[in-house]
C-alpha positions in Angstrom: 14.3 -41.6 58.2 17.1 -39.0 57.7 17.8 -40.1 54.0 14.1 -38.3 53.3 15.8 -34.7 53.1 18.9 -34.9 51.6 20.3 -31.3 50.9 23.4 -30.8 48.2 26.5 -28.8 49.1 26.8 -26.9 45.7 22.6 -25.8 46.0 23.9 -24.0 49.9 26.6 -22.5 48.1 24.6 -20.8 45.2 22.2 -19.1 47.9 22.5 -15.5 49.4 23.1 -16.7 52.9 19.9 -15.0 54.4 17.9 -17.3 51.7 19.8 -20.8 53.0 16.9 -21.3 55.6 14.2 -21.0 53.2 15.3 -23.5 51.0 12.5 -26.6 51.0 15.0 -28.9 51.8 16.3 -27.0 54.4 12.9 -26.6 55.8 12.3 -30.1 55.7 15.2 -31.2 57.5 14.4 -28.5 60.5 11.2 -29.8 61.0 12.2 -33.5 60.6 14.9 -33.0 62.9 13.2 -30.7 65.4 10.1 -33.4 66.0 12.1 -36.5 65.8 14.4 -35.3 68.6 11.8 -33.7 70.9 9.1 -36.0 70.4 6.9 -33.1 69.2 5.3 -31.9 66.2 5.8 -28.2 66.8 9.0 -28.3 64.3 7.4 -26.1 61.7 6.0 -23.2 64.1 9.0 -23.5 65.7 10.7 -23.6 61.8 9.1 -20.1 61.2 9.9 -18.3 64.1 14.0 -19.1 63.8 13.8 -17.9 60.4 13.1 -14.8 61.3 15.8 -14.7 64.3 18.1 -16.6 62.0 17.9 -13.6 59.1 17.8 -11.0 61.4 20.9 -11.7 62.8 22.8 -12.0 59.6 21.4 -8.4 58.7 23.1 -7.2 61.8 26.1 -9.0 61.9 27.3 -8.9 58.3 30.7 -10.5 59.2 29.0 -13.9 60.7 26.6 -13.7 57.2 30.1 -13.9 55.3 30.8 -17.5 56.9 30.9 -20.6 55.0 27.3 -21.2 53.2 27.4 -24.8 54.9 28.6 -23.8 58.6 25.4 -21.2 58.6 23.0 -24.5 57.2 24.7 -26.3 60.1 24.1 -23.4 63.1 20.2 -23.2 62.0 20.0 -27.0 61.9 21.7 -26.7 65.4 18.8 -24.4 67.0 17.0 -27.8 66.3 18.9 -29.9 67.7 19.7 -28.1 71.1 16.4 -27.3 71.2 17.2 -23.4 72.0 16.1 -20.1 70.3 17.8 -16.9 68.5 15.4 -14.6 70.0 18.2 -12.1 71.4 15.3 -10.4 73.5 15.6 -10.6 77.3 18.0 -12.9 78.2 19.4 -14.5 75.1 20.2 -18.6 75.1 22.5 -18.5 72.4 24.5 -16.7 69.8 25.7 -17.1 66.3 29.7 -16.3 66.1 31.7 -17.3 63.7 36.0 -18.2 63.8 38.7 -19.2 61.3 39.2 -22.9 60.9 41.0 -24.8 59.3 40.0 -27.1 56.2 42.5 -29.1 55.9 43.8 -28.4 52.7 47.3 -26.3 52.0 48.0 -23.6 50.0 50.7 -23.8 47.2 53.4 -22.7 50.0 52.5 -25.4 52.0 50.5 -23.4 54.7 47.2 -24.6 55.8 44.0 -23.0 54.8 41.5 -21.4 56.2 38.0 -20.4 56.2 35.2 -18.5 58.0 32.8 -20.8 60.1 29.8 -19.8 62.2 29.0 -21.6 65.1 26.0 -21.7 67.6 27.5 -20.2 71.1 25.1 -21.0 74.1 25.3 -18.7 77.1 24.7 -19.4 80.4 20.8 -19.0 80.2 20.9 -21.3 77.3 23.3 -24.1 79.1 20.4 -23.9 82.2 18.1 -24.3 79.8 19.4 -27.6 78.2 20.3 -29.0 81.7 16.9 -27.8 83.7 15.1 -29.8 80.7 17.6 -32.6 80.5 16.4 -33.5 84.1 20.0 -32.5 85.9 18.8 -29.8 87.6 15.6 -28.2 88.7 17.3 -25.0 89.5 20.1 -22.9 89.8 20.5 -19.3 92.0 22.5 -16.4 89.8 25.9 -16.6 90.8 27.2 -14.5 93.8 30.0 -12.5 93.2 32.6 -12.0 96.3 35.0 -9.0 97.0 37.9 -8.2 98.5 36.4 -7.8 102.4 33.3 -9.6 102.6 33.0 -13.0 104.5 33.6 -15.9 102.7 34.2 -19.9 103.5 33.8 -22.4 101.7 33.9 -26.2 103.3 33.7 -30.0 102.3 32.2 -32.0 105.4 31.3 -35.5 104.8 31.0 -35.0 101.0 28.6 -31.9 101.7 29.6 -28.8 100.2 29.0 -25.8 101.8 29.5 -22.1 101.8 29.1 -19.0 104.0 28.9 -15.8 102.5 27.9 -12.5 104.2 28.7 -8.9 102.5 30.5 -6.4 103.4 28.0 -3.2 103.6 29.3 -0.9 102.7 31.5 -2.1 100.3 35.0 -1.0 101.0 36.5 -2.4 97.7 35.9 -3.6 94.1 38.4 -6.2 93.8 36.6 -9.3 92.8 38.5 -12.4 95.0 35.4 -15.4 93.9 32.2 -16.2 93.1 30.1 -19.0 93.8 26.6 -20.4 92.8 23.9 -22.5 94.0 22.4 -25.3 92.4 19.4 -27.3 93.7 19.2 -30.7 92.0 15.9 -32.5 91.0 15.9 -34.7 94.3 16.5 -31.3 96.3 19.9 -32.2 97.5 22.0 -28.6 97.3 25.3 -28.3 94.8 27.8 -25.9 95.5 30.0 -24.7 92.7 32.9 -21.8 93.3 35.7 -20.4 91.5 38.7 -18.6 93.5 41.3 -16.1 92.2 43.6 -19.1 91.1 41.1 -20.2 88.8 40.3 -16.6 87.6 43.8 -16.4 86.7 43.7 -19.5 84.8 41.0 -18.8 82.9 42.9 -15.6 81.7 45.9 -17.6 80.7 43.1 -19.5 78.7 42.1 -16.7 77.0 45.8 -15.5 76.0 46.3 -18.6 74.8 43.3 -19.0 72.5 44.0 -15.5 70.9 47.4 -16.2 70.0 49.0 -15.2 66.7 51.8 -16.9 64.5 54.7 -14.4 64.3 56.4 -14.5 61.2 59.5 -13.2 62.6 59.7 -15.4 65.6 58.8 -18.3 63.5 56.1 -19.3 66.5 53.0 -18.7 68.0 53.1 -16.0 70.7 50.8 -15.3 73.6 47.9 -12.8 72.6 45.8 -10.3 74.9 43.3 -12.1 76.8 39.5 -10.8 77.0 40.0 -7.0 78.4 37.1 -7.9 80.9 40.3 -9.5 82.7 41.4 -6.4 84.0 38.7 -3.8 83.0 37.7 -4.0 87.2 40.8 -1.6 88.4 42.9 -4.3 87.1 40.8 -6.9 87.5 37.8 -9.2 86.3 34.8 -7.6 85.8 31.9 -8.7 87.7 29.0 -9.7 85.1 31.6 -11.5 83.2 32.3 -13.5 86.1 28.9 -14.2 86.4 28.9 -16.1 82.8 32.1 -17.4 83.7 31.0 -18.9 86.7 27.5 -20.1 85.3 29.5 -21.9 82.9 32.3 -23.6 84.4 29.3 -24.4 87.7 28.9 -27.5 85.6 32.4 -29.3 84.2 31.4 -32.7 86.4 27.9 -32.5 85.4 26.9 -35.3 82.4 27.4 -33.8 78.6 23.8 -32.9 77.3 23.1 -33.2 74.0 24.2 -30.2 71.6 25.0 -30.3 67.7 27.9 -30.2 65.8 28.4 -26.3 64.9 27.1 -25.7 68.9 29.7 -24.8 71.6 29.9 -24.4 75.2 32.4 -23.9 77.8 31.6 -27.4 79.6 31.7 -29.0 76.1 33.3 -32.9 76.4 35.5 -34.0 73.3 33.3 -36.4 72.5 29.7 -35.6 70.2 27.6 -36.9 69.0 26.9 -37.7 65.1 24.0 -35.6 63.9 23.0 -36.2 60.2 22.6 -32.9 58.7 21.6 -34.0 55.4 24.5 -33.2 53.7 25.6 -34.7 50.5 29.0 -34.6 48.9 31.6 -33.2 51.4 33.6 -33.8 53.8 33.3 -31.9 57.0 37.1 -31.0 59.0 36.3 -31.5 62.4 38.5 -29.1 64.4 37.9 -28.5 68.4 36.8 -24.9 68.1 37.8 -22.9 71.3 35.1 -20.7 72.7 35.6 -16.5 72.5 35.0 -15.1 75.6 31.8 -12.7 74.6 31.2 -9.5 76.8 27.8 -9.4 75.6 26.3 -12.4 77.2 23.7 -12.1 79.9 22.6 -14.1 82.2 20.2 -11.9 84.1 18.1 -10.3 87.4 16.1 -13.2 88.2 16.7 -14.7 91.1 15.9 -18.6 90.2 14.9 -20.3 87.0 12.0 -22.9 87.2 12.8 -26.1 85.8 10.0 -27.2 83.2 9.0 -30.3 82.7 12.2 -32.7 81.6 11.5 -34.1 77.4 11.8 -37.3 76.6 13.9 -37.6 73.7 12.6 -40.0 70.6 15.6 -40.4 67.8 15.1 -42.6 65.3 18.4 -44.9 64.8 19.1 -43.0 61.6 19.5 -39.6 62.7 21.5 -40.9 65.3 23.9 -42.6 63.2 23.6 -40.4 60.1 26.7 -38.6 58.7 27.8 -36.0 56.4 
């Protein structure tokens, strides 16, 4: 089945990158790719209305449209795949960013080169999404955010997590110390997750480390600035970012769900899945690509989100063991 569309690297590269999702071939291989997967046969409609979300967001992010031609094929063909949308209205499920990466070539000093990529980024609306429809989950609270003052315990009896929270009203300070969230699983039984000021800390030393920079002089890479969301509260984190933080990390011990190969999240596994994109002639450098911590991602006012009913996925043996 995924021999039918077959899509050449040099035809991506000749087209105005707006114009790579109305290619025929392109078209087909959404469509294919969205039905086979989701057991549906709403891939076209759904075709459509990601082309429009797909082109609109190359007009207003000109410096994701200058990615590589095949990285942008790969991020539509992705919306497929994760089953997700571009709408950026409300509360967005996803983003298209785009990173340096390596191709694994060298220049003529010996240094290795680099290009553009785009990548699909899912947000914390998104990753519910996936997992609510994967069947992990039926629903999840927004995540609480605790200061310095309020009451807060957190406890492990019997294998039962728990947590007491009460506010501190009025507030007497805005120093974030935690956050926590609720998650109700799909046989009712309640999930706990929570992240404390050590892990806060951590995740800044994260972010210094994924913006470092080589320093000629030094002959190294040194430590960069992490997010400015770290210490934008007074000094410290600021609250909605913890939010996405928390939403995020809330499921490292949960089972991987399926994503594709130019998708991303913050609980992503090293191991993926093979998704045949329909490429022909080229050879795809697969780097780990470390997520960029992104101000701009919601996750929103509502209290729960309702679970809908979990997909059975259908995928022929071909797109599963397809390859570039």
């Amino acid at each position: 089945m995924s021999n039918m569309v077959q899509i050449k690297v040099e035809e991506l590269n000749a087209l105005p990158a707006t114009k790579i999702v109305e290619n025929e071939s392109v078209q087909a291989k959404f469509i294919q790719m969205y039905n086979a997967i989701w057991g549906t046969d709403k891939g076209e409609q759904m075709y459509h209305k990601e082309v429009f979300n797909f082109q609109k967001l190359l007009r207003d992010n000109p410096d994701v449209a200058s990615s590589s031609k095949m990285s942008l094929y790969g991020c539509f063909l992705d919306i497929a795949v994760n089953g997700l949308t571009l709408d950026q209205t409300g509360h967005p499920l996803c983003y298209i960013l785009s990173r340096n990466c390596k191709t694994g070539n060298k220049n003529e000093k010996g240094y290795d080169v680099y290009e553009k990529r785009a990548y699909v980024s899912v947000t914390g609306y998104g990753e519910l999404t996936m997992r609510m429809r994967a069947g992990q989950i039926k629903y999840a609270d927004n995540p609480v955010v605790v200061y310095e003052g309020d009451h807060f315990k957190v406890s492990l009896v019997n294998g039962v997590k728990n947590v007491e929270y009460e506010a501190q009203c009025p507030r007497k300070s805005t120093k974030v110390i935690a956050a926590f969230i609720r998650i109700v699983r799909n046989d009712n039984s309640v999930d706990y997750q929570w992240m404390m000021e050590g892990d806060i800390d951590r995740l800044r030393r994260y972010s210094e480390k994924a913006n470092s920079k080589w320093d000629d002089r030094q002959g190294k890479k040194v430590l960069g600035q992490a997010n400015a969301l770290y210490t934008s509260n007074g000094g410290g984190i600021d609250p909605g970012f913890l939010e996405n933080k928390m939403i995020k990390h809330a499921f490292d011990a949960y089972p991987k769900v399926r994503t594709g190969k130019f998708t991303i999240m913050a609980t992503e596994q090293e191991e993926e899945e093979i998704i045949d994109y329909g490429l022909m002639d080229e050879t795809i450098v697969n780097e780990p690509i470390q997520s960029i911590d992104n101000p701009n991602v919601p996750f929103g006012e509502e209290k729960q989100l309702e679970a809908p009913e979990p997909i059975q996925v259908a995928v022929s043996k071909d797109d599963e063991e397809g390859g570039f």
